[in-house]
C-alpha positions as CSV (number, residue, x, y, z in Angstrom):
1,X,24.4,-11.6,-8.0
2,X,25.8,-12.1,-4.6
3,X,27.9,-8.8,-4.8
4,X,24.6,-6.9,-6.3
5,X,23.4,-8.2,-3.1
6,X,26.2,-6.8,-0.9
7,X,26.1,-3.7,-2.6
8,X,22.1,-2.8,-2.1
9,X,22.9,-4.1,2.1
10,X,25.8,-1.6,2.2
11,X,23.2,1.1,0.6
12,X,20.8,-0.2,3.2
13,X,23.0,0.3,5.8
14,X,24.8,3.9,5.1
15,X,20.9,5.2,4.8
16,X,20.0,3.5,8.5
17,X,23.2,5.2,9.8
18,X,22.9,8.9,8.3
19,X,19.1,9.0,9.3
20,X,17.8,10.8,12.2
21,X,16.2,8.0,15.3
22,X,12.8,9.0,14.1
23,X,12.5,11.0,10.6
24,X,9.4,12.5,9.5
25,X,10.0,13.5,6.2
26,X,9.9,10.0,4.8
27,X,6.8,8.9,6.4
28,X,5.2,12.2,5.1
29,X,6.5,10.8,1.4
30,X,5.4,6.9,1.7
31,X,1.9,8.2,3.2
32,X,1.5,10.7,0.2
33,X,2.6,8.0,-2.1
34,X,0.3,5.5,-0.6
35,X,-2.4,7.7,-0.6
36,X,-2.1,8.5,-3.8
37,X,-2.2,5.0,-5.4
38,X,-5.4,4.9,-3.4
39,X,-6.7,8.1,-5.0
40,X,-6.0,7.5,-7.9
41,X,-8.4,4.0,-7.3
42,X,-11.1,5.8,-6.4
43,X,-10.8,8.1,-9.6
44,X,-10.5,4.7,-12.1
45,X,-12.6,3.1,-9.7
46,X,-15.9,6.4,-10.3
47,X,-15.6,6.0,-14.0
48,X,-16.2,1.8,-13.6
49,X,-18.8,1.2,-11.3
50,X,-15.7,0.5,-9.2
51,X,-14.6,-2.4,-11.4
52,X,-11.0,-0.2,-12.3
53,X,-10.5,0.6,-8.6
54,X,-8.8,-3.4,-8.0
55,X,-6.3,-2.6,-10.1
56,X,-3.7,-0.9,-7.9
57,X,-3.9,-3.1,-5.7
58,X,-3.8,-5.9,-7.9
59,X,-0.9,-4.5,-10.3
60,X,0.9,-4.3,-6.1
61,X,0.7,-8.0,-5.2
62,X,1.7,-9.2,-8.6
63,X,4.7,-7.0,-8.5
64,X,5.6,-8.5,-5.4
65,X,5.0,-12.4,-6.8
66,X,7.3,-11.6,-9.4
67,X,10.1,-10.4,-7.4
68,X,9.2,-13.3,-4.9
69,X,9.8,-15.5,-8.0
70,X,12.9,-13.7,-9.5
71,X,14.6,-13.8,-6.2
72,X,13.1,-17.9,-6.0
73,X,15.0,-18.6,-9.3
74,X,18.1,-16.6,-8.2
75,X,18.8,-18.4,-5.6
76,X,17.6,-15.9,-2.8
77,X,14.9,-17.3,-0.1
78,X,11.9,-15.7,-1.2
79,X,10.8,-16.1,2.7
80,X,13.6,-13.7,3.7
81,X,12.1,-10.8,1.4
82,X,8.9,-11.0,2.5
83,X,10.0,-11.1,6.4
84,X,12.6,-8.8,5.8
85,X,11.1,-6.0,3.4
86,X,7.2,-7.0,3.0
87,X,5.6,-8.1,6.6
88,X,7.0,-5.4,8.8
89,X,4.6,-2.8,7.6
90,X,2.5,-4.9,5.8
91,X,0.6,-6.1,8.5
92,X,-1.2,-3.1,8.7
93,X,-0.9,-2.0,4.8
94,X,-2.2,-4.2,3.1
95,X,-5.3,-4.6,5.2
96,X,-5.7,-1.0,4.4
97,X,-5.3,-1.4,0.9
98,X,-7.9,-3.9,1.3
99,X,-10.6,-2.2,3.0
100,X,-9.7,0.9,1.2
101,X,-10.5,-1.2,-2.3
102,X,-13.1,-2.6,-0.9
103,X,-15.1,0.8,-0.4
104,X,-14.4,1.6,-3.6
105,X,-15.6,-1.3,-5.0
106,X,-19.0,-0.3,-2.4
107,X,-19.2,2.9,-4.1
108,X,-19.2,1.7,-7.8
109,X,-21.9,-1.0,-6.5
110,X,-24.1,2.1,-5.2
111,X,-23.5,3.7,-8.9
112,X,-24.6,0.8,-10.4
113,X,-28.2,-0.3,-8.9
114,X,-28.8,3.6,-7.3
115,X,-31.7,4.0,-5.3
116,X,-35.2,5.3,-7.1
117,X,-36.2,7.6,-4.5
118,X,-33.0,9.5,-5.6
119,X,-31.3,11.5,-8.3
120,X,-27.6,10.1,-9.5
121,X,-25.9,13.6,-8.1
122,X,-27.2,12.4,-5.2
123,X,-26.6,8.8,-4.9
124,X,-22.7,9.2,-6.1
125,X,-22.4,12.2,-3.5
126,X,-24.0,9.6,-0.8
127,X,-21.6,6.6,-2.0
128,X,-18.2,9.2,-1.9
129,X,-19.4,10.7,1.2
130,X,-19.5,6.5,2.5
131,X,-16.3,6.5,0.7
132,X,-14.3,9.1,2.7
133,X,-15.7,7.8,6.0
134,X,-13.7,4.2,5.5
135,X,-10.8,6.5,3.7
136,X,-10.8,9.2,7.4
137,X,-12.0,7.0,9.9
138,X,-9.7,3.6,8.8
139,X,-7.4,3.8,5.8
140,X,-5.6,7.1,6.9
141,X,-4.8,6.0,9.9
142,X,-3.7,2.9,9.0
143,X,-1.5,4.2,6.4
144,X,0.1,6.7,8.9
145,X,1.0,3.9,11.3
146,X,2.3,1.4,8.2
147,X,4.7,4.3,7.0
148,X,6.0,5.0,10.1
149,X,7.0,1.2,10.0
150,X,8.2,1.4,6.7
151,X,10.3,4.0,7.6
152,X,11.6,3.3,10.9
153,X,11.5,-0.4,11.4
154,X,11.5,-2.2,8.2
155,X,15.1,-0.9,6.9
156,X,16.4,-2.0,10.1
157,X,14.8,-5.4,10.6
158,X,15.7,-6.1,6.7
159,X,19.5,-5.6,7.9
160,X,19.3,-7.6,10.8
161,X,17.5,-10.6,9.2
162,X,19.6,-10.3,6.1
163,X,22.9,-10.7,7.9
């Protein structure tokens, strides 16, 4: 394993090197691919009452327990991956993540006890039009910032704390 390891840090640190200082193009692909995920909860998410929109984020964090386990067993400090690859941009992430799945979990509550006074049309339009306000106002943004981390700080921190 240990000259697997060496070979995924010399990876690490020939893409660092050949990178502009401040690349756009992959923040533009982590944010589309985080949004996405997110999307794509909201869609599973209308056809549940909400119930189906956890599972992205839950499929996520058990991803990352088993690679905290895997690199346990091996022999590899777990704490290093997570400071190293996890925590720089998951600070602001995974709160996302969190209060993104949380309005979708809002919505599918709205879907499932919807008011009398008004039709279904008009109780899901009102619960996705509460939906994209957290998704605009907070998520976005938050996602914007987290892949510029991802991007910019997180290979290089992972290099310097994995030395």
């Amino acid at each position: 394993l240990g000259g697997e390891m060496q070979a995924a840090m010399d990876r690490l640190q020939g893409m660092v090197e050949n990178w502009e200082k401040f690349p756009l193009q992959p923040i533009m692909m982590i944010f589309w691919q985080n949004t996405r995920v997110l999307l794509l909860a909201m869609l599973l998410g209308a056809f549940s009452f909400g119930v189906l929109g956890v599972l992205p984020i839950m499929a996520t964090m058990g991803l990352m327990g088993l690679i905290m386990a895997v690199m346990g067993q091996s022999g590899i400090p777990p704490e290093q991956f997570l400071f190293a690859f996890i925590l720089p941009h998951g600070l602001v992430e995974i709160p996302a993540a969190i209060l993104a799945t949380a309005a979708t979990l809002r919505a599918g509550a709205i879907l499932a006890a919807p008011d009398q006074h008004q039709t279904i049309g008009q109780v899901w339009i009102s619960s996705l039009a509460e939906w994209a306000k957290v998704m605009v106002g907070l998520v976005l943004p938050l996602l914007l910032i987290a892949a510029a981390l991802e991007a910019w700080v997180t290979p290089r921190l992972a290099l310097y704390l994995l030395k």
